[in-house]
TORNU-38001 format. One line per field, with one value per residue (C-alpha): z, x, y. Coordinates in steps of 0.2 Angstrom, whole numbers, m for minus. Layout:
z <- c(Z,...)
x <- c(X,...)
y <- c(Y,...)
//
This chain:
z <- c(m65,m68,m82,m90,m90,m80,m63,m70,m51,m42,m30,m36,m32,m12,m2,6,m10,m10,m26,m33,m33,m19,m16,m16,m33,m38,m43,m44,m43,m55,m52,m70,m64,m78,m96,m98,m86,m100,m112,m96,m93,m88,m71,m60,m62,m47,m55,m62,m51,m62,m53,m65,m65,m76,m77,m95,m99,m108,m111,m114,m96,m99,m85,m90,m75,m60,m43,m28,m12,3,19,31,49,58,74,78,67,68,50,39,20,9,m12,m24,m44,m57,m74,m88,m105,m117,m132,m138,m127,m110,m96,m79,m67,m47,m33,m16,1,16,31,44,59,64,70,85,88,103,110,107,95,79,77,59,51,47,28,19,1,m11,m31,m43,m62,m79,m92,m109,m120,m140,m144,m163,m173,m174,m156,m151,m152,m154,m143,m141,m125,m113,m96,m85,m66,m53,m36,m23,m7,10,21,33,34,50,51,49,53,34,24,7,m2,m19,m37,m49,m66,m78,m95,m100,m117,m121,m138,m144,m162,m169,m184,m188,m186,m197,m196,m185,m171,m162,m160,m143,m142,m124,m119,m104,m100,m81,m74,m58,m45,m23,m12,4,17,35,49,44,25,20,4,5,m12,m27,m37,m54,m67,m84,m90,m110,m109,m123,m130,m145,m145,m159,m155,m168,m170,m171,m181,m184,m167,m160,m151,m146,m149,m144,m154,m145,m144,m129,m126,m112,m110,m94,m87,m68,m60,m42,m35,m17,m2,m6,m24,m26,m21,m41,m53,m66,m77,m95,m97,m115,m118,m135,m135,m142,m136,m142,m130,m136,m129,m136,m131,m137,m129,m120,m102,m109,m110,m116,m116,m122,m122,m127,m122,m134,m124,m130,m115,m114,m99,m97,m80,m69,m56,m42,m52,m60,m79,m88,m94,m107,m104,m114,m113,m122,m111,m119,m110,m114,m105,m107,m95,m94,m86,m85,m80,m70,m67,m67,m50,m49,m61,m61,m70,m72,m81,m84,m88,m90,m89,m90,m83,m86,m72,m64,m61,m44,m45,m59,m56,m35,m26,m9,2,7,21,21,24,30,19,8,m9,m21,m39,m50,m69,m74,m69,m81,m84,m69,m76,m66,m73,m64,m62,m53,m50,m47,m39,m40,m33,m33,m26,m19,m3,m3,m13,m13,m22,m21,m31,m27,m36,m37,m45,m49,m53,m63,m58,m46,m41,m23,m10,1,18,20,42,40,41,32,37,23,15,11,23,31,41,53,70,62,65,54,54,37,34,19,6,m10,m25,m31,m40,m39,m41,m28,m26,m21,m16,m10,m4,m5,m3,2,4,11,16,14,36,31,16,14,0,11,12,17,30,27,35,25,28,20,21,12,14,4,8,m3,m3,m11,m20,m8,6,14,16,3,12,17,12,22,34,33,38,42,48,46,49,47,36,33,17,16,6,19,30,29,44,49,56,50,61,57,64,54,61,66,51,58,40,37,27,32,44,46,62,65,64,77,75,78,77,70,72,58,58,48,48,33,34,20,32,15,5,m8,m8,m7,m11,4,17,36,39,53,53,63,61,73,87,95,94,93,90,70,61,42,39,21,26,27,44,53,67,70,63,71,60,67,85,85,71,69,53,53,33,25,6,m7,m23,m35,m48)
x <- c(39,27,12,27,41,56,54,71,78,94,86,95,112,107,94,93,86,70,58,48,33,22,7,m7,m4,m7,m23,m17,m3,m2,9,15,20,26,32,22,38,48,36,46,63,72,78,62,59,49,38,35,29,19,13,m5,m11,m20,m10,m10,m27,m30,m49,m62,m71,m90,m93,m89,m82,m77,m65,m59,m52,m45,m35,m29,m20,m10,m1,16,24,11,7,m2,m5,m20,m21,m34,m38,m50,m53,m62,m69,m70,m75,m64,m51,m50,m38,m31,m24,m20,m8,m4,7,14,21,27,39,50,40,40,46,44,61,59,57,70,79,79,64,55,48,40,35,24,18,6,5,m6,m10,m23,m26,m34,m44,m51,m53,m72,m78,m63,m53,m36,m26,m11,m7,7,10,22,22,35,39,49,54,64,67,80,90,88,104,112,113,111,95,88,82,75,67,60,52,48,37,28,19,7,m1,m11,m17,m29,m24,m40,m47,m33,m17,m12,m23,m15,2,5,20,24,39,48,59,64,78,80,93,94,107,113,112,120,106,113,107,127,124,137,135,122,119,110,101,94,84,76,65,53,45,34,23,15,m3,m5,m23,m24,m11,m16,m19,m11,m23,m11,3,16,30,41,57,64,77,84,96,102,118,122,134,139,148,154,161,151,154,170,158,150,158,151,142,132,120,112,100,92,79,67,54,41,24,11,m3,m15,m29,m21,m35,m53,m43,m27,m18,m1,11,28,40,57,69,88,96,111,116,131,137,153,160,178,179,191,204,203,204,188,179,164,157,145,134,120,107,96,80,66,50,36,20,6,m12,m22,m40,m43,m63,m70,m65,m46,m33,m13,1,19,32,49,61,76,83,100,102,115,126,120,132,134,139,152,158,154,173,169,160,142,134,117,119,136,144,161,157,171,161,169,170,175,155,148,129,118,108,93,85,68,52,36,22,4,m12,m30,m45,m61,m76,m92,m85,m66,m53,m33,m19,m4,15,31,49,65,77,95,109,124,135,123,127,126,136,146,153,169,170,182,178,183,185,181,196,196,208,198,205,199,194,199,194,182,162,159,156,166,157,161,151,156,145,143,131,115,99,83,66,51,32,19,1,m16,m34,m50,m65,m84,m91,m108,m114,m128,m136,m126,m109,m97,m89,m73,m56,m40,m24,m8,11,28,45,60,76,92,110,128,136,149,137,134,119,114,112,98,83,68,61,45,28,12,m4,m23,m39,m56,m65,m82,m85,m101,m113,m111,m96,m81,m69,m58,m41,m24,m10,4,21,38,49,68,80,93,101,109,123,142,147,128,118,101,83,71,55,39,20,10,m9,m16,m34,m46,m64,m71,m90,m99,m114,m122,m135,m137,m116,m111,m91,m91,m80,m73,m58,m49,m34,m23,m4,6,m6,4,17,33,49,51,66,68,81,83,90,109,107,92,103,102,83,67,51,36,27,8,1,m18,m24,m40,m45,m60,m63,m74,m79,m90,m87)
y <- c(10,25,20,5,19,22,34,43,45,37,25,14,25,22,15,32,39,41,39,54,44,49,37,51,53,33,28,10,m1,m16,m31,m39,m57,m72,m72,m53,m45,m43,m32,m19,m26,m40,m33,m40,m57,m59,m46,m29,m16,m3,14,18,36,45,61,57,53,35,36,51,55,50,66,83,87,73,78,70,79,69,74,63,67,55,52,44,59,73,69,80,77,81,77,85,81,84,78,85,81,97,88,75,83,77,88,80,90,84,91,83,88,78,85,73,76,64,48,39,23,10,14,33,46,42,57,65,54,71,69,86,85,92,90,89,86,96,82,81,69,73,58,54,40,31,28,40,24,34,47,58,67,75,79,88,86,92,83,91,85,86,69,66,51,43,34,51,69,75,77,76,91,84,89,82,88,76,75,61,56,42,37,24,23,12,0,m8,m26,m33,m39,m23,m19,m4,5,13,25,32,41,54,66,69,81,75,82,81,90,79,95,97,101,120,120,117,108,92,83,86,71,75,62,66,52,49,32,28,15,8,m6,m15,m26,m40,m47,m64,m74,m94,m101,m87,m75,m59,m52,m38,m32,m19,m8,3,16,22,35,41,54,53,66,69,87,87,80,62,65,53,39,37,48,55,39,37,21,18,3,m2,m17,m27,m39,m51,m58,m69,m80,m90,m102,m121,m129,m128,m128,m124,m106,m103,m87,m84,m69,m64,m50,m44,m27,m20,m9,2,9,21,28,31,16,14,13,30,23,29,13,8,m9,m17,m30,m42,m47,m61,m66,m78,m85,m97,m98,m112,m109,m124,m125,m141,m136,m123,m117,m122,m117,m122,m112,m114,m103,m106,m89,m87,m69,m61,m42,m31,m24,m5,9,8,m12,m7,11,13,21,28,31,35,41,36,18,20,11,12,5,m3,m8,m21,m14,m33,m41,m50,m52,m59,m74,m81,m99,m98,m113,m104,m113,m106,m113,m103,m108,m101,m110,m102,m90,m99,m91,m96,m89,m98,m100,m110,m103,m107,m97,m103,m88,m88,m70,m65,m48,m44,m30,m40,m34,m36,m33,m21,0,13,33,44,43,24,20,3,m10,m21,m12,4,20,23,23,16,m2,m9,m16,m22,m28,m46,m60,m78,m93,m92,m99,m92,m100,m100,m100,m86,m90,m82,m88,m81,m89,m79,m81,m71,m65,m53,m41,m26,m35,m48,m52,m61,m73,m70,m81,m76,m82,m80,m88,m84,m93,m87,m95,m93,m106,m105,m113,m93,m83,m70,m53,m44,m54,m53,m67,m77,m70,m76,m68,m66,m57,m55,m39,m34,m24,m16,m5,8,2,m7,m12,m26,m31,m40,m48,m52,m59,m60,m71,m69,m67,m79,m82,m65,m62,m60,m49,m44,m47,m56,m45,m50,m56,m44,m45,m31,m28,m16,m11,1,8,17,25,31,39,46,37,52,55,35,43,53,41,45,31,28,19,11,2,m6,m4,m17,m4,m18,m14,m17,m18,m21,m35,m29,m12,m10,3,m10,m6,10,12,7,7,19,12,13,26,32,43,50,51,60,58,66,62,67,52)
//
């Protein structure tokens, strides 16, 4: 998500599509965990992962002018990339405006350089808010940014030449201190299309998406014991089309979505915090799948969750929430027919699927006492009609003739559903060595385990394997430096005809200095990943194989602000 709306691309066409969201425009990322997941959709229900910017201003600057230039050079892929913005207050109108570029050749790995890895991209946005109301307590405002980019695919000869202009809208109204407290309305608009190019510029396939996603969300002051409440509805509208040689894989495809969602949470007690949320879609979806007859699916996902946060003392607190959470089949899993050259794959969708349900327990430890802090959860998630893209071990050539041995270089793989079961472990904790009035210097744990099965007693595909690691930081008034290592291990327990990912430790370090007292936002970083420079493979990717992540990278980073 981008500021709780949809990033209207095809990412979720192909792994080998990439996201127009660059990082060097992020000011943060949030992570929406428990019953609040569905106030943005009922897809996630490990979490929500929300992209913040302030491309359309939500609060009127207190400066009337701020800035912030950085630039950073890196090795590994002779990486060059720079990002600049500025805001402004002109009265009650405040004006955002940032742009940003990356050029990277293609990177070197452990075993060599990984041929057609190159990434060059550029973008920016233009953005105001008008703010009124007592306090300037209300806002309307708009932007309109443009992403373009040009990435190889390194599993592949071809590369991606993509665009991306997009408007967004956010609104936020103040009601009062009565019943109503505030009704924030956002909305966007994004055209998006890429072209999948040979080495020569000969345009193979353009894919095209049009994308309408808004949304309306009503706060509630507090109602009997309740303290807050959201009352919502979302649309989304979206067109996807395809023209080329690649085109056959997804022809052209329609989805529409109308929903409505409820979140409260209330303090029941001294210690005790509840939350509760509930999700109805209707989502329509109409295509051409493999068998050539035009179809229009519908379907009624229903979703509901309920969170509990208890505060055992003051320094350790427990939570559980129970969800359960139906989802709607995507385009791809319904309407995919052939075949796709970015992770060599020829893809057969199913129009018959029926909603993916996951009945979900988490729960959650925290502790904070003096310099030792832990973060903690346990899950388990059982499926009914979970959806998943099942290799069959045969290939295919371009022309969907597949058979075992055969000629061809795509894998077959076909998009079926089933009962699974996921779970697992996450935790972190961090313990305070030294603390002074110029800093802290800090030991950090962390580990995650996820373990995912089929009903049928095999192995769902592609799911990552456990990781542990530590280090030690120091963050200071003036400096800040420190290391991380970590080892994932083996991923033994792949999916059918897959094969096993290795096991690799990666040592990541970084220095920031901030050699000004007068200018404390003038920082020097050096940074420094995979400095054990192991081979790296990702055991969630479809072409692991043929792909080795980056070997040992350092990027020298200078930042100025005047905020």
């Amino acid at each position: 998500l981008e500021d709780g709306l949809s990033s209207s691309d095809v990412s979720d066409i192909g792994p080998d599509h990439g996201m127009p969201i660059d990082p060097l425009s992020a000011r943060s990322i949030e992570v929406v965990r428990g019953a609040g997941t569905l106030r943005y959709g009922s897809q996630a229900i490990g979490g929500v992962v929300n992209v913040l910017n302030n491309r359309v201003p939500t609060a009127l600057p207190t400066k009337p002018l701020t800035g912030e230039l950085d630039g950073t050079y890196g090795t590994v892929s002779d990486l060059y990339q720079g990002a600049a913005l500025v805001d402004a207050a002109v009265g009650n109108l405040a004006l955002h405006a940032d742009g940003f570029g990356r050029h990277a050749s293609d990177y070197d790995t452990p075993l060599g350089t990984q041929q057609n890895s190159f990434f060059r991209g550029y973008g920016g946005s233009v953005g105001g808010s008008y703010f009124f109301g007592a306090d300037h307590d209300s806002h309307i405002g708009a932007a309109i940014s443009q992403y373009d980019a040009k990435y190889g695919i390194p599993s592949d000869t071809t590369f991606i030449d993509m665009r991306q202009t997009k408007v967004m809208t956010r609104s936020s109204f103040a009601l009062g201190t009565g019943l109503l407290q505030r009704l924030n309305i956002d909305g966007s608009y994004a055209n998006y299309s890429h072209d999948e190019k040979e080495p020569d510029g000969t345009i193979d396939t353009t894919f095209r998406n049009k994308e309408y996603n808004g949304r309306a969300e009503l706060l509630l002051n507090r109602i009997g014991f309740i303290n807050n409440s959201a009352l919502g509805v979302e649309y989304q509208h979206r067109d996807f089309s395809a023209i080329g040689e690649d085109s056959s894989y997804l022809f052209p495809a329609t989805m529409e979505s109308f929903a409505g969602y409820v979140f409260t949470d209330t303090q029941v007690a001294d210690r005790l915090h509840l939350e509760a949320s509930g999700r109805i879609e209707h989502v329509r979806l109409s295509g051409t799948p493999a068998s050539g007859v035009a179809t229009t699916p519908e379907f009624n996902p229903l979703s509901g969750a309920i969170g509990a946060l208890y505060e055992i003392s003051p320094a350790i607190k427990i939570g559980g929430t129970f969800s359960s959470t139906g989802r709607a089949p995507a385009l791809t899993e319904l309407f995919a027919r052939g075949g796709h050259d970015g992770p060599n794959t020829f893809e057969t969708g199913d129009p018959n699927l029926r909603i993916e349900r996951a009945n979900s327990l988490e729960a959650t430890l925290r502790v904070r006492s003096g310099g030792f802090r832990l973060d903690g959860s346990i899950y388990s998630s059982w499926f009914k009609n979970y959806i998943y893209g099942d290799l069959t071990g045969r290939v295919c050539d371009d022309d969907g003739v597949c058979a075992a041995g055969g000629n061809g270089d795509l894998r077959e793989l076909n998009y079926r559903q089933q009962g699974a079961h996921f779970r697992g472990v996450e935790g972190e904790a961090s313990y305070d060595l030294v603390r002074t009035a110029r800093g802290v210097y800090r030991f950090n744990l962390l580990a995650d385990y996820t373990r995912a099965t089929l009903d049928d007693g095999s192995n769902v595909p592609r799911i990552p394997p456990y990781r542990v690691g530590g280090g030690l930081n120091w963050q200071g008034d003036r400096l800040d430096a420190g290391f991380n290592l970590i080892y994932a291990g083996r991923q033994d327990k792949y999916g059918a005809f897959d094969t096993a990912t290795p096991s690799y430790v990666s040592l990541d370090s970084q220095i920031a200095v901030r050699p000004f007292n007068s200018h404390p936002n003038v920082e020097i970083a050096l940074v420094g990943q995979n400095l054990t420079d192991d081979v790296q493979r990702l055991a969630t990717a479809l072409n692991k194989d043929e792909v080795v992540m980056p070997g040992r990278r350092l990027m020298a980073t200078l930042r100025i602000a005047t905020n």
